[in-house]
TORFIRO-335915 format. One record per residue: residue number from 1; x, y, z of N, C-alpha, C in turn. Coordinates in steps of 0.2 Angstrom, whole numbers. Layout:
<rs>
R     i    n.px    n.py    n.pz   ca.px   ca.py   ca.pz    c.px    c.py    c.pz
R   NUM       X       Y       Z       X       Y       Z       X       Y       Z
...
</rs>
This chain:
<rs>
R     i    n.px    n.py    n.pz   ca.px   ca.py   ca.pz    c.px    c.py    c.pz
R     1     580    -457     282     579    -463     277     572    -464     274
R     2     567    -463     278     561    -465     277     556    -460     272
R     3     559    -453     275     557    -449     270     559    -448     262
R     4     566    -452     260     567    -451     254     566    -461     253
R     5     564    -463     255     561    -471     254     554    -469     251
R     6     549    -464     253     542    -463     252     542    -459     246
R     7     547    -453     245     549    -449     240     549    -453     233
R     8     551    -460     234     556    -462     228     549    -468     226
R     9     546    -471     231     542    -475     229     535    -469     226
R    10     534    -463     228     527    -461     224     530    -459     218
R    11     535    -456     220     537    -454     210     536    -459     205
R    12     539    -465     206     535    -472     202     531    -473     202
R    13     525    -470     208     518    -473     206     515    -468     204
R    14     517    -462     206     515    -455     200     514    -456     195
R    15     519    -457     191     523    -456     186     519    -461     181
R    16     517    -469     185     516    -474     181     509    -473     180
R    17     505    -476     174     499    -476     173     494    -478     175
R    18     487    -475     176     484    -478     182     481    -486     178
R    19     481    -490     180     480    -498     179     474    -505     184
R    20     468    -501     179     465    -505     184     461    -513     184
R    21     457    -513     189     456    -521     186     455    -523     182
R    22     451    -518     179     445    -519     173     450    -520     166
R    23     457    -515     169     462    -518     161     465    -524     162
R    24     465    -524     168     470    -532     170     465    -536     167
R    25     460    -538     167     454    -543     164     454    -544     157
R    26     455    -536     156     456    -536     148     462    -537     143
R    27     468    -535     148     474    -536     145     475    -543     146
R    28     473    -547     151     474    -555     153     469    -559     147
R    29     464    -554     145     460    -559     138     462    -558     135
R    30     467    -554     132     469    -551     125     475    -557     123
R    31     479    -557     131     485    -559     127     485    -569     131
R    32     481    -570     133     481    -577     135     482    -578     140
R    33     483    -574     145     487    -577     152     482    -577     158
R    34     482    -582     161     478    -582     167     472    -581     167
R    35     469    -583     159     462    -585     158     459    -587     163
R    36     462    -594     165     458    -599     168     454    -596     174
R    37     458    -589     179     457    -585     183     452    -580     183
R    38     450    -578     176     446    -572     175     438    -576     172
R    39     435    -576     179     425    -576     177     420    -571     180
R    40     414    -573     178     409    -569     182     411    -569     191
R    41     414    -573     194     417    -571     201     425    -573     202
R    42     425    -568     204     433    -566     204     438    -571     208
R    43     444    -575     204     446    -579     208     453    -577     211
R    44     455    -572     209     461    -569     213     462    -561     212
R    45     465    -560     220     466    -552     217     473    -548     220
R    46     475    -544     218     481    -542     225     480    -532     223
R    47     482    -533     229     481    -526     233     489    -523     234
R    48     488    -516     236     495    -513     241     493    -507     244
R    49     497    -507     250     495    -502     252     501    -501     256
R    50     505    -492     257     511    -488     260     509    -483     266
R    51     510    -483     270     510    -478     274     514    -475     277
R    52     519    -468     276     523    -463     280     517    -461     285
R    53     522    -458     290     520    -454     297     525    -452     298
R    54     526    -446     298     532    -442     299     527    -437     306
R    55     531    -439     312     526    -436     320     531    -432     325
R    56     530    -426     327     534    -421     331     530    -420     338
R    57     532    -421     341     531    -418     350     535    -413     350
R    58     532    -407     351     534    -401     357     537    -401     363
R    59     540    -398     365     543    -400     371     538    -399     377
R    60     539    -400     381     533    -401     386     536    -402     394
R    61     530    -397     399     533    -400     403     532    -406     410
R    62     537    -406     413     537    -414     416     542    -413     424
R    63     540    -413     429     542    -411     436     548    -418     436
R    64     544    -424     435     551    -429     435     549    -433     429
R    65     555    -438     426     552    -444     424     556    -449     425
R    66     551    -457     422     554    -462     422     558    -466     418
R    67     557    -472     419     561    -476     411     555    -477     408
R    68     550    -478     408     543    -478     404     540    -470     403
R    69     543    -467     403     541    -458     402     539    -456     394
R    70     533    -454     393     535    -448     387     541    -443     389
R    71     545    -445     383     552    -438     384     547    -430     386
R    72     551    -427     391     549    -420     389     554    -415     384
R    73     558    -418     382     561    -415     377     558    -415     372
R    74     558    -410     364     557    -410     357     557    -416     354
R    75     553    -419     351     556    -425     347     553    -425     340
R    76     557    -429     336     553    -433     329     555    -439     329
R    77     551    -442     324     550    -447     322     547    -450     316
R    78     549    -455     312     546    -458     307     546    -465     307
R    79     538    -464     302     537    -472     303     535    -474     295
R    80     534    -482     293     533    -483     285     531    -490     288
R    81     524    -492     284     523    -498     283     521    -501     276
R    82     521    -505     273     520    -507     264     517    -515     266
R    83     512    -515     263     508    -519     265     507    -524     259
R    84     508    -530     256     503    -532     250     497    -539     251
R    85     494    -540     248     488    -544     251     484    -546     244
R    86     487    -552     245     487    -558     239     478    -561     242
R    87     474    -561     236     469    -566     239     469    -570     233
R    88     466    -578     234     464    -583     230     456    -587     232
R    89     453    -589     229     449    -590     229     448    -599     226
R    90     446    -602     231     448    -612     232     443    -615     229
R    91     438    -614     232     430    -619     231     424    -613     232
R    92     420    -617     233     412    -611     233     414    -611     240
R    93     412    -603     241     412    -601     247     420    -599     252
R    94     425    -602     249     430    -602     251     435    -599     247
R    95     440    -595     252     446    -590     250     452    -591     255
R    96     456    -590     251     464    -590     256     467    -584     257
R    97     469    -581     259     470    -573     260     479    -572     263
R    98     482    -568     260     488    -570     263     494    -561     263
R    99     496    -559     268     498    -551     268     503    -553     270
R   100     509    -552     269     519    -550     268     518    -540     271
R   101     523    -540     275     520    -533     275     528    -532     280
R   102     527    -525     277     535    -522     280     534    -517     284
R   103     538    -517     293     535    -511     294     544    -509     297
R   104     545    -502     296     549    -499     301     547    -493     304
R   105     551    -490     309     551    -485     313     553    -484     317
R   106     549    -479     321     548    -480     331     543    -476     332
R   107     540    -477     337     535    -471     340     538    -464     343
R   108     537    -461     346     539    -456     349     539    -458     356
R   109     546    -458     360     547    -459     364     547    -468     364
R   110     548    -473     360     548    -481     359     540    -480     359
R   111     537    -481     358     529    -480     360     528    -478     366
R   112     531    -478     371     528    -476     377     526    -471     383
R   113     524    -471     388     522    -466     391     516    -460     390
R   114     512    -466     386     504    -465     386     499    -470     386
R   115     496    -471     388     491    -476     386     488    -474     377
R   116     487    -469     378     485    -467     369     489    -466     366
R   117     493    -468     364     500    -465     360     496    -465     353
R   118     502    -459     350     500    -455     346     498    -459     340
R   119     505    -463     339     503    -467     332     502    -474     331
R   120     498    -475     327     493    -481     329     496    -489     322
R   121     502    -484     320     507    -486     315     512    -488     318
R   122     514    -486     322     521    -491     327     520    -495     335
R   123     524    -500     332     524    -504     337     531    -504     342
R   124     528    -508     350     534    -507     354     542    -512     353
R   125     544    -510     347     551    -515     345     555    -508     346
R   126     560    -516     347     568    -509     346     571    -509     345
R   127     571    -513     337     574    -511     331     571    -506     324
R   128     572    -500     324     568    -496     319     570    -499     313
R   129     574    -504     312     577    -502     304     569    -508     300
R   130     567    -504     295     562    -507     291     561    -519     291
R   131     557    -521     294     557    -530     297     554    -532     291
R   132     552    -536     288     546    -538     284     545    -547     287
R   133     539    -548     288     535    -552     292     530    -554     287
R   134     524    -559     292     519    -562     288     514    -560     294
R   135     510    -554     291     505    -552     295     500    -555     295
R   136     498    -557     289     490    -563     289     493    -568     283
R   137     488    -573     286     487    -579     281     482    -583     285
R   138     476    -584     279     470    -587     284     465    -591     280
R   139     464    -593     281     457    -598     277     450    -594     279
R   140     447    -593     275     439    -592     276     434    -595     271
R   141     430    -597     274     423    -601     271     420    -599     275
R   142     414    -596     270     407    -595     271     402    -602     267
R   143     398    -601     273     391    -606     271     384    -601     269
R   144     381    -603     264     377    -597     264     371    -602     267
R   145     365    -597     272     359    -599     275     352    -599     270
R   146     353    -596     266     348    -596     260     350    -594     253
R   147     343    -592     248     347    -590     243     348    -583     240
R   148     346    -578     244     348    -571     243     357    -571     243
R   149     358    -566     237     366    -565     238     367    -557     236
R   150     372    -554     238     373    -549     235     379    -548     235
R   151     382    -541     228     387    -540     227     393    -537     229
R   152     397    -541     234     404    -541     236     409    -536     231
R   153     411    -532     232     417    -526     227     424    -529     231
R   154     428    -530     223     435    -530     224     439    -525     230
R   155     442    -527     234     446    -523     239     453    -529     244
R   156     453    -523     246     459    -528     253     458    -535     254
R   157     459    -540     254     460    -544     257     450    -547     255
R   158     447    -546     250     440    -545     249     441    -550     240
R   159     437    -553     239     435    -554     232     428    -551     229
R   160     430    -550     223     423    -549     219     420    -556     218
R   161     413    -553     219     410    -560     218     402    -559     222
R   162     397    -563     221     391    -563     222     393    -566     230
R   163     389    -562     235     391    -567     243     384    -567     246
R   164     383    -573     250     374    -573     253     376    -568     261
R   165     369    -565     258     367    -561     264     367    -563     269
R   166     364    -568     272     363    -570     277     369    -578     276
R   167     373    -578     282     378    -584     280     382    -585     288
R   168     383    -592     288     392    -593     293     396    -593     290
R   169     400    -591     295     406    -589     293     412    -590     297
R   170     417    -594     295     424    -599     296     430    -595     295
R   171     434    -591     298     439    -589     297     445    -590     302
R   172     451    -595     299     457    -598     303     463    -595     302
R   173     468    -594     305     474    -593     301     477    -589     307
R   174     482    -584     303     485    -577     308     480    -571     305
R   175     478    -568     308     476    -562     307     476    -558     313
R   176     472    -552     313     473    -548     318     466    -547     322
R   177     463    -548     325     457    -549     329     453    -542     329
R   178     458    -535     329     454    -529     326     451    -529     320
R   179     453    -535     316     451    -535     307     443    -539     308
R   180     441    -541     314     433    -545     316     430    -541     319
R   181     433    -538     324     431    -534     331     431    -528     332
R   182     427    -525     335     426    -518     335     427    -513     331
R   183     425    -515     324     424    -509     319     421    -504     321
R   184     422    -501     317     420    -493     317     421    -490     310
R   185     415    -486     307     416    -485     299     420    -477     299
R   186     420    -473     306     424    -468     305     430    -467     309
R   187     433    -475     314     438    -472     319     438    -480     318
R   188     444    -481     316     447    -487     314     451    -492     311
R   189     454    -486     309     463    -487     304     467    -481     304
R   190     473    -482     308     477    -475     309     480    -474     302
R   191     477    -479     298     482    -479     289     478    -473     283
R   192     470    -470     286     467    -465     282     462    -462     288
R   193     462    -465     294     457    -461     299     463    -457     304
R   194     460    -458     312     462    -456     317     468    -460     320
R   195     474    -458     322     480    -459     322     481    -464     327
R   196     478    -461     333     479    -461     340     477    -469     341
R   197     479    -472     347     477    -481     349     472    -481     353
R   198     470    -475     355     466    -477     359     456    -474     355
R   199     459    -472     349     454    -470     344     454    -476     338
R   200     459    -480     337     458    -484     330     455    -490     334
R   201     457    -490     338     450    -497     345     448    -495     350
R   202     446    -499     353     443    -497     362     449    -498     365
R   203     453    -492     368     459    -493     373     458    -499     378
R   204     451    -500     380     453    -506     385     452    -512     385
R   205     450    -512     378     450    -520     375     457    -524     374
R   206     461    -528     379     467    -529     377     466    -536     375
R   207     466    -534     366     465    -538     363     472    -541     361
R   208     472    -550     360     476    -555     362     481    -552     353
R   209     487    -551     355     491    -550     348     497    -551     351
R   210     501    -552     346     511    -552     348     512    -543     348
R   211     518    -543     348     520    -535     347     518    -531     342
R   212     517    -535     335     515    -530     330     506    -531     327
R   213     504    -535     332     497    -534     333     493    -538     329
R   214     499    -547     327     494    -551     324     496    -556     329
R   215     490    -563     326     489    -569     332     486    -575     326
R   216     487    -580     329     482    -587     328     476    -586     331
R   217     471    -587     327     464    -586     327     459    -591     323
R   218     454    -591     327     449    -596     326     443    -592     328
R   219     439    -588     323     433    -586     321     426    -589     318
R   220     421    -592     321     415    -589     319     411    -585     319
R   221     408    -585     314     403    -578     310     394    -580     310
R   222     391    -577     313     385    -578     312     380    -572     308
R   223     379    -572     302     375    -567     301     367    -567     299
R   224     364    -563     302     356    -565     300     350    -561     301
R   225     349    -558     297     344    -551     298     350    -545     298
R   226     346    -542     304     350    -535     305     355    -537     312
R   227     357    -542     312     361    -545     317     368    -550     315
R   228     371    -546     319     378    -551     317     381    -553     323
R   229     383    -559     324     387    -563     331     394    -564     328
R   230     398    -563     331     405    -565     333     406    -570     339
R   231     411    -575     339     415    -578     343     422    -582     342
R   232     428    -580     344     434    -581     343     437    -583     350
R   233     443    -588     346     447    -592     351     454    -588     350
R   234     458    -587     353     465    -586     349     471    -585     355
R   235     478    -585     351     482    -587     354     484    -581     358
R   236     487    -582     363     493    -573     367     498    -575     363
R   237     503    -570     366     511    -571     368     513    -574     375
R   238     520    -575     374     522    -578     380     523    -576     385
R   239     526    -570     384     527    -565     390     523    -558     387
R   240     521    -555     392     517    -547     390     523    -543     385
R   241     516    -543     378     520    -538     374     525    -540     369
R   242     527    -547     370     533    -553     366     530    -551     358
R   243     534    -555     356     534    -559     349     533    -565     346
R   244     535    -571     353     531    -575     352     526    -578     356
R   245     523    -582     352     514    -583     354     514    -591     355
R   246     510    -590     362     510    -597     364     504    -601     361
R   247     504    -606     358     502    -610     353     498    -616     359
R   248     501    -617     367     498    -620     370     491    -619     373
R   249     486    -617     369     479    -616     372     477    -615     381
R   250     479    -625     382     477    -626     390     482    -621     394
R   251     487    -618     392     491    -613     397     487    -605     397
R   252     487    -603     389     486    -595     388     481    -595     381
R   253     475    -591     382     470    -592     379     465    -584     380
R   254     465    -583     375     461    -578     372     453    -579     368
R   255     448    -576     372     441    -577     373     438    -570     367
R   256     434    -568     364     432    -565     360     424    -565     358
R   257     419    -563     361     412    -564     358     409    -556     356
R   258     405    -554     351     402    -548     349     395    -550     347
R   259     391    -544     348     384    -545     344     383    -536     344
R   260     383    -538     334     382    -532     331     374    -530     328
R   261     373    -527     328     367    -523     326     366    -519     321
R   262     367    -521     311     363    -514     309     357    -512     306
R   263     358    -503     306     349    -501     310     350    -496     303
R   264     345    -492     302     343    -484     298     338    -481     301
R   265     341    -477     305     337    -469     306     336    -467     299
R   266     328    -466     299     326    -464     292     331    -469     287
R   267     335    -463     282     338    -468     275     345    -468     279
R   268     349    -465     286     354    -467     286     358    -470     291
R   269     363    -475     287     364    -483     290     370    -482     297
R   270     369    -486     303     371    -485     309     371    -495     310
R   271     377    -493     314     380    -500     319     381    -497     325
R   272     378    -505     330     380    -503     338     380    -510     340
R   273     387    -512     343     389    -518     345     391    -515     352
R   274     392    -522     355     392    -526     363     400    -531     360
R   275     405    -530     365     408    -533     365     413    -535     371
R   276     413    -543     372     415    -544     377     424    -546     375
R   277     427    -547     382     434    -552     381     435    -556     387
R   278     440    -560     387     441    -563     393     448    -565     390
R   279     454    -565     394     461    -566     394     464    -573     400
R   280     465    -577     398     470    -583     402     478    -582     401
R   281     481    -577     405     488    -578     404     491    -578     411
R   282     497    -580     412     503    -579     415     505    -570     418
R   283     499    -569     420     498    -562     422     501    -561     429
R   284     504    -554     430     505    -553     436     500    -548     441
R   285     499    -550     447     496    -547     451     497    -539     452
R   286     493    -533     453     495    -527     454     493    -526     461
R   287     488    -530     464     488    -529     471     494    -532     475
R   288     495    -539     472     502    -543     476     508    -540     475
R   289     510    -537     469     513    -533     469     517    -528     476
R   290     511    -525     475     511    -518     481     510    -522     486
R   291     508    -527     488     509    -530     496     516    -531     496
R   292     518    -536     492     527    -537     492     530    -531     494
R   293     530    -526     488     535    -519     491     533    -518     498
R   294     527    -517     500     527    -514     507     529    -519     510
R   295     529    -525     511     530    -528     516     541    -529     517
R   296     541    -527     509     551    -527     507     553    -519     507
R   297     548    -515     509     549    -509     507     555    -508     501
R   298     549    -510     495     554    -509     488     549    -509     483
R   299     551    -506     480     548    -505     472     545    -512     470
R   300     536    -510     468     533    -516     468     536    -517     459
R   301     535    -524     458     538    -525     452     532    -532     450
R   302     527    -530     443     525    -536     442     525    -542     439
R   303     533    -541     439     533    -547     433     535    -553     440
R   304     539    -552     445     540    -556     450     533    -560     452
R   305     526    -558     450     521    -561     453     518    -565     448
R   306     519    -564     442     516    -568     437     514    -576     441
R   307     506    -577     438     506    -583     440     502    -588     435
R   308     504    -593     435     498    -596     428     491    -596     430
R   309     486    -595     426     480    -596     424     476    -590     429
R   310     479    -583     429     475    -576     429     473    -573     426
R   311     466    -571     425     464    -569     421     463    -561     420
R   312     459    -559     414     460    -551     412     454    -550     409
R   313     447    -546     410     441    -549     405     439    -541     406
R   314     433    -539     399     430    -532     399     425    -535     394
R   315     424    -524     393     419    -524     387     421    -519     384
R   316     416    -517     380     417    -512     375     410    -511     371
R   317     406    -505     370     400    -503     367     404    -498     361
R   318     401    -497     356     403    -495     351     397    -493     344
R   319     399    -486     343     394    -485     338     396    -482     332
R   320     392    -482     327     394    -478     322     386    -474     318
R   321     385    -469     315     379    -467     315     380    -462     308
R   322     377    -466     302     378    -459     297     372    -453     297
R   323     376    -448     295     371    -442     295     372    -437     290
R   324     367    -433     288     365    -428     282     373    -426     281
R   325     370    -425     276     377    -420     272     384    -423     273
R   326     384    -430     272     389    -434     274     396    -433     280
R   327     388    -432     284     394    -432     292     393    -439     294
R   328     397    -441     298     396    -448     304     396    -446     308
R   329     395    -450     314     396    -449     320     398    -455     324
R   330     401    -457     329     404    -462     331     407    -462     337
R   331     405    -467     341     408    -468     350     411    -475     351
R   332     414    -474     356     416    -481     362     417    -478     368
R   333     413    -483     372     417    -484     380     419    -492     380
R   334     422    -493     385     424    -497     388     428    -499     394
R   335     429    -504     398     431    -505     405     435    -512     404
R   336     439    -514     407     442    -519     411     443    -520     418
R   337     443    -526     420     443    -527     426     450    -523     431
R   338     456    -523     426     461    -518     429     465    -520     436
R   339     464    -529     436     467    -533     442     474    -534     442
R   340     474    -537     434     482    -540     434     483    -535     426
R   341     490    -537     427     493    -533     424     491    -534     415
R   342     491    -528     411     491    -528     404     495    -531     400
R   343     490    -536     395     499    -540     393     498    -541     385
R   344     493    -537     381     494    -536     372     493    -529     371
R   345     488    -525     371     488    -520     368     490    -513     372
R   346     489    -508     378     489    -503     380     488    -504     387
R   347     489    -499     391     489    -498     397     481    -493     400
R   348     475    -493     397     471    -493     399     466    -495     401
R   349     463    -495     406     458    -499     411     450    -498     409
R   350     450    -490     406     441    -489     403     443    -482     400
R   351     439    -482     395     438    -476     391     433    -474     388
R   352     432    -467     386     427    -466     384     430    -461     376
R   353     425    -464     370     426    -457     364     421    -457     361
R   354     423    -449     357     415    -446     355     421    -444     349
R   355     417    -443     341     419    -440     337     415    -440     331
R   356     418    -436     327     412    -432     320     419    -432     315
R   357     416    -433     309     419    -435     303     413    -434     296
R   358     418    -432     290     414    -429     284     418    -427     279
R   359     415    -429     276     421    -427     268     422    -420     265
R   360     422    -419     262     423    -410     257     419    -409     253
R   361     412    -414     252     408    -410     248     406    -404     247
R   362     407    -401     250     403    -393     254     407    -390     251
R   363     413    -391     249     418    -388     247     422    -389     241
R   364     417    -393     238     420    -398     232     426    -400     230
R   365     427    -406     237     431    -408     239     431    -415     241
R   366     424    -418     236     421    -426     240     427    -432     240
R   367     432    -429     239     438    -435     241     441    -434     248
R   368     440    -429     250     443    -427     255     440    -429     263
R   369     441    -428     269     440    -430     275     442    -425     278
R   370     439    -426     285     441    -421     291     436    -425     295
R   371     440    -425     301     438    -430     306     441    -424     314
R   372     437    -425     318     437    -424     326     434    -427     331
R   373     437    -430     336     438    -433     343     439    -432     348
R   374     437    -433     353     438    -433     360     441    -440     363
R   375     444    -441     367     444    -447     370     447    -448     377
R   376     444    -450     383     448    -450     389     449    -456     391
R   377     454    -458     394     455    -464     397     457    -466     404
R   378     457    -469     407     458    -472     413     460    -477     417
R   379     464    -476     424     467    -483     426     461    -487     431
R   380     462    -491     433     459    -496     440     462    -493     445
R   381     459    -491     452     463    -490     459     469    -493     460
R   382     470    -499     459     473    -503     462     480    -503     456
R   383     477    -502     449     484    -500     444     487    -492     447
R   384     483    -488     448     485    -479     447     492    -481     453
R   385     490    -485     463     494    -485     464     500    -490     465
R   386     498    -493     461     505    -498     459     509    -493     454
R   387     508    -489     450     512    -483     446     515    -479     452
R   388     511    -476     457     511    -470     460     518    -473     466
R   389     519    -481     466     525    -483     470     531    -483     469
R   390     528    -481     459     536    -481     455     535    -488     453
R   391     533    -493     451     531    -500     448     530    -497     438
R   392     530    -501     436     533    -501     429     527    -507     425
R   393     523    -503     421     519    -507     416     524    -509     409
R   394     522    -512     405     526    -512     398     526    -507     396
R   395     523    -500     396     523    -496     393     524    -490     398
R   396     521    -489     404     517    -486     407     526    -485     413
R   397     528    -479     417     531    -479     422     535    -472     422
R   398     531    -468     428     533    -459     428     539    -461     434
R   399     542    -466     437     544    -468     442     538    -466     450
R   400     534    -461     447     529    -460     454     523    -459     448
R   401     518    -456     452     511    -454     447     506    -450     453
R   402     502    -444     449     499    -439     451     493    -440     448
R   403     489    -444     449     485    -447     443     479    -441     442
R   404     479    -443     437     473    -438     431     472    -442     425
R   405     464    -443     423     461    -447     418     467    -443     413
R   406     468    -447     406     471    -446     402     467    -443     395
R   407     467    -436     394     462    -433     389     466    -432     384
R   408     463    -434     378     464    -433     370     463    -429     365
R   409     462    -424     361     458    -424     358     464    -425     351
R   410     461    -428     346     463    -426     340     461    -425     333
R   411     463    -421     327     458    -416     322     464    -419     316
R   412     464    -420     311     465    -422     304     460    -420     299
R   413     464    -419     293     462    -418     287     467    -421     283
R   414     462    -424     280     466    -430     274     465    -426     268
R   415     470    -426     262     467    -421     257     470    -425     249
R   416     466    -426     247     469    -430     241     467    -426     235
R   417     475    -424     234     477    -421     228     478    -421     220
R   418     477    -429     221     474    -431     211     471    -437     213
R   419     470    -437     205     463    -444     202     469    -450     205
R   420     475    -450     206     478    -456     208     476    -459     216
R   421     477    -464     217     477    -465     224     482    -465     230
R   422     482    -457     231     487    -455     236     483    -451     241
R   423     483    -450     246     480    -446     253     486    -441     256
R   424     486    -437     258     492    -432     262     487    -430     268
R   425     489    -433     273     484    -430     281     491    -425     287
R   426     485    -419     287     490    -415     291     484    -417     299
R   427     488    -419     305     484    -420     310     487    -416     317
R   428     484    -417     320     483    -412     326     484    -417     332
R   429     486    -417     337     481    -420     346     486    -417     350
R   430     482    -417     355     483    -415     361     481    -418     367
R   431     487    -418     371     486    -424     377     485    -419     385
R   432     480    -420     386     481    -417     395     484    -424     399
R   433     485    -420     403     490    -429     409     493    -434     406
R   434     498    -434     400     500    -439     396     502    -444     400
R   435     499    -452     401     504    -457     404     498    -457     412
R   436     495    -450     412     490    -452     419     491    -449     423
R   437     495    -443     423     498    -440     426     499    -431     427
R   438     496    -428     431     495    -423     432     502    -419     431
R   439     506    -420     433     513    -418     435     517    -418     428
R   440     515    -418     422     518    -420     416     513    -416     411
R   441     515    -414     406     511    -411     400     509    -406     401
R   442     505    -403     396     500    -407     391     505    -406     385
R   443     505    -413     383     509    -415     376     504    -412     369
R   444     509    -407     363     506    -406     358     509    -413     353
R   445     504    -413     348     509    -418     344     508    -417     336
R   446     510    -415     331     509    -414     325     512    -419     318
R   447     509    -422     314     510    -427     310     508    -424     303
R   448     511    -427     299     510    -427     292     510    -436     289
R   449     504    -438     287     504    -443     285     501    -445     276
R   450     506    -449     274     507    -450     268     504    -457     265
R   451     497    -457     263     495    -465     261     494    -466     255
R   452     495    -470     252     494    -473     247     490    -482     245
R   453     486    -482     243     485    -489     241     479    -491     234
R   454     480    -496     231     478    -498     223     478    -507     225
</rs>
């Protein structure tokens, strides 16, 4: 279905003429329409953006599995998401931003039975057939600190317009807490970078989202020098990994502070942030867990232990580094405390990744990318043997576990084939221990990804 879905929408965009702002300005002056909108700062703008994943596992092998298992059998899968991202612009300093966005699929294997899973484009639902939702809608005002400003470029969810350098910054609504928090200039969008979940963020930042990885959020922004502050308030879900999100603050509540740093080695530009979280939810115990089973001689189970007002908190170090001849470089580690159980993003307790990224200059090629990574990941004691009893995360459950760190690597090349805005990425990875687990893999995984945005 999704292959001749992708097929049908690039042939029309092939096909149609390329159409940029610059004529939208001019065709809007020519013929009268929506003057009132076209000034020296840009009062509206809209974007899109497509993404196919078409992803194959090899078959692989596996001693036993569970109901959370990567299949050992062969598989495919497809995924498509279409994005569009309306901005409007209020008052000085102030924009309203708002994305309608369609996603279908399925991961391979439903997402599960990896802490990294492969595609960083599907979510754990179980309905594949194409949903359309409201990914964001948010209010932002900026205050400017003084009177330097500089020039803001039209993009996603971005206006054209003069913005001050140094400002606070107020942003409310739904959005996705990834879109404030731990960027990264070369590992951080599975829609033109690296695929894997545990490379587009810090695998063990389990950052507060419903299933399809947005939330109600409350953002301040401090920026000033070569220094940038975060802190965010925002909502969870109700149950780990749900769809709805508790609105009740005093029950469930998500904590969010960063302070970033940018620097130049000689002439080229580098970011390193510190970022903290802290989680209030209805979490279940993995130590009370395993007391219960042993004590009932029975499969510990954490949802029976859910208690209100336990918490889940970490960090995350992150870096990005440009270098000669337009390579990057770029890392994260990270940790969680690994007590109670994971209840928005992944079943990772601390990771580490290393990667190098660079375009096709060299090869007259400067649209093009090529990207490689490493990444290991890791449970808590106390989580490895709540798995190893046969206990079941949202994701995560071999029915036993032979634990071993979970190693990554994955290698893409994006290649873009005309002056239009289309990318074709053929990628790679490879999982040793997939799920943590000795007894299982190592999983091949191979992907062709199809992007598109204007």
């Amino acid at each position: 279905m999704f292959k001749y879905l992708i097929v049908v929408v690039l042939f029309c965009f092939l096909s149609a003429p390329a159409f940029s702002q610059t004529d939208t300005i001019s065709y809007t002056r020519q013929h009268g329409l929506f003057n009132k909108f076209v000034s020296d700062s840009q009062r509206f703008n809209l974007h899109f953006q497509m993404t196919y994943i078409n992803q194959t596992k090899e078959k692989m092998r596996a001693l036993y599995s569970g109901p959370y298992s990567l299949q050992a059998a062969k598989e495919n899968q497809n995924s498509v998401t279409a994005t569009a991202f309306l901005g409007v612009k209020l008052w000085k300093g102030a924009a309203f931003f708002i994305n309608p966005e369609i996603a279908g699929g399925s991961g391979l294997s439903g997402a599960q039975g990896m802490g990294g899973a492969p595609n960083g484009e599907t979510f754990r639902v179980g309905n594949p057939s194409p949903q359309l939702y409201l990914a964001r809608g948010y209010l932002e005002q900026t205050i400017s600190l003084n009177s330097k400003t500089e020039e803001q470029s039209d993009d996603e969810n971005q206006l054209e317009e003069p913005v001050p350098v140094n400002y606070l910054k107020f942003t409310v609504g739904k959005y996705s807490l990834a879109d404030m928090f731990d960027n990264n200039e070369y590992s951080n969008t599975p829609r033109t970078q690296f695929l894997n979940w545990s490379l587009m963020n810090n695998g063990s930042w389990d950052f507060a989202a419903n299933v399809r990885g947005y939330t109600y959020i409350a953002t301040a922004e401090l920026d000033y020098g070569f220094l940038n502050y975060k802190y965010s308030i925002s909502s969870l879900p109700v149950v780990a990994n749900g769809a709805e999100l508790n609105t009740h603050l005093n029950q469930e509540l998500a904590m969010n502070a960063q302070i970033t740093a940018t620097y130049n080695i000689k002439k080229y530009p580098g970011h390193a942030s510190v970022l903290y979280f802290n989680n209030k939810a209805d979490m279940g115990s993995y130590q009370e867990a395993i007391d219960i089973a042993k004590e009932t001689n029975t499969t510990p189970d954490i949802i029976a232990t859910r208690l209100r007002g336990r918490h889940k908190y970490g960090f995350g170090l992150n870096f990005d580094q440009a270098l000669p001849n337009t390579f990057g470089l770029f890392g994260r580690v990270g940790y969680n405390d690994g007590k109670n159980e994971t209840w928005n993003f992944t079943e990772i307790d601390k990771t580490a990744s290393l990667g190098i990224s660079t375009t096709g200059t060299k090869w007259s090629r400067a649209e093009d990318n090529i990207g490689l990574a490493f990444v290991a990941n890791g449970l808590s004691a106390v989580h490895r043997e709540y798995l190893a009893m046969g206990g079941n995360g949202f994701i995560l459950g071999d029915g036993k576990l032979n634990y071993a760190p979970e190693c990554i690597t994955e290698l893409y090349y994006s290649f873009k084939p005309t002056s239009k805005p289309l990318w074709i990425t053929g990628d790679y990875q490879f999982a040793l221990h997939p799920g943590y687990n000795k007894d299982r893999g190592p999983a091949n995984f191979l992907s062709i990804r199809v992007h598109t945005e204007f």
